[in-house]
N, C-alpha and C positions, 0 to 999 in steps of 0.2 A: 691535042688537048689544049684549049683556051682557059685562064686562070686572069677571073675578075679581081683585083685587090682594089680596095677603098679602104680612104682615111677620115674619120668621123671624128668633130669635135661639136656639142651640142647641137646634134642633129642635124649637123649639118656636112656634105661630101667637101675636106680639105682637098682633095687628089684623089686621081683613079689611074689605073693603068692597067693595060689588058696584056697579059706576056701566055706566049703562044711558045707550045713545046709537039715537034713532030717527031722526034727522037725514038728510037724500040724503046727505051728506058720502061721500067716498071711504071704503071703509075703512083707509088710512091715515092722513087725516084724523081718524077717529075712536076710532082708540088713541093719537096724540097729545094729543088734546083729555081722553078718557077720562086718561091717565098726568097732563095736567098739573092736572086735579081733583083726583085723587089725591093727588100730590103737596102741594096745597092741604089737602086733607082730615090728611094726616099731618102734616103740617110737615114737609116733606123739598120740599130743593132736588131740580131736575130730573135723572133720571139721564143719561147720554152714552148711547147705547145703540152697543155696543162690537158688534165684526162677531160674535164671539161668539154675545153677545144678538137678533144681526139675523140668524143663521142658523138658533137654535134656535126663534124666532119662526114665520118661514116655513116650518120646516119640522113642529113640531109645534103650534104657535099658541099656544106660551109659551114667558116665557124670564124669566132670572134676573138681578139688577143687584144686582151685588155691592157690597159699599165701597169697591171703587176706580172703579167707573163712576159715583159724587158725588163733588161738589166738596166739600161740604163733610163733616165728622168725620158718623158714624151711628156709633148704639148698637145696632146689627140685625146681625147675619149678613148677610143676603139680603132683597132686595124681590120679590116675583116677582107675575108679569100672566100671565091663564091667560085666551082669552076661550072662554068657555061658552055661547053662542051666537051666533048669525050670523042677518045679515038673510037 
């Protein structure tokens, strides 16, 4: 599984990174693990994934985490997780 993450402030891509998981892991397993590298990778605390985020996920295999789905202050618009491949 390949897991697109970009960082959006005024329409515009801050960072991108592509994190690749070949693991048996579920695939829920593996966009958790995938989201908390990322998160590692940017410096960003973990987002809450809001029912929101957990409908647009399932239903198109991305979705967007806003500033209010962190704890802490972001200087971004939007985080958004796009996966681009599947096992």
């Amino acid at each position: 599984m390949r897991i697109w993450f970009k960082v959006f402030k005024d329409n515009h891509l801050l960072m991108d990174t592509t994190i690749e998981d070949t693991s048996a892991d579920s695939r829920t397993h593996k966009v958790f693990h995938a989201l908390e590298e990322c998160c590692y990778i940017f410096n960003l605390s973990q987002p809450i994934w809001l029912e929101s985020a957990i409908k647009d996920f399932k239903r198109y295999a991305r979705a967007r985490f806003t500033g209010d789905a962190f704890m802490d202050e972001v200087d971004f618009d939007y985080l958004e997780i796009h996966v681009i491949e599947e096992d």
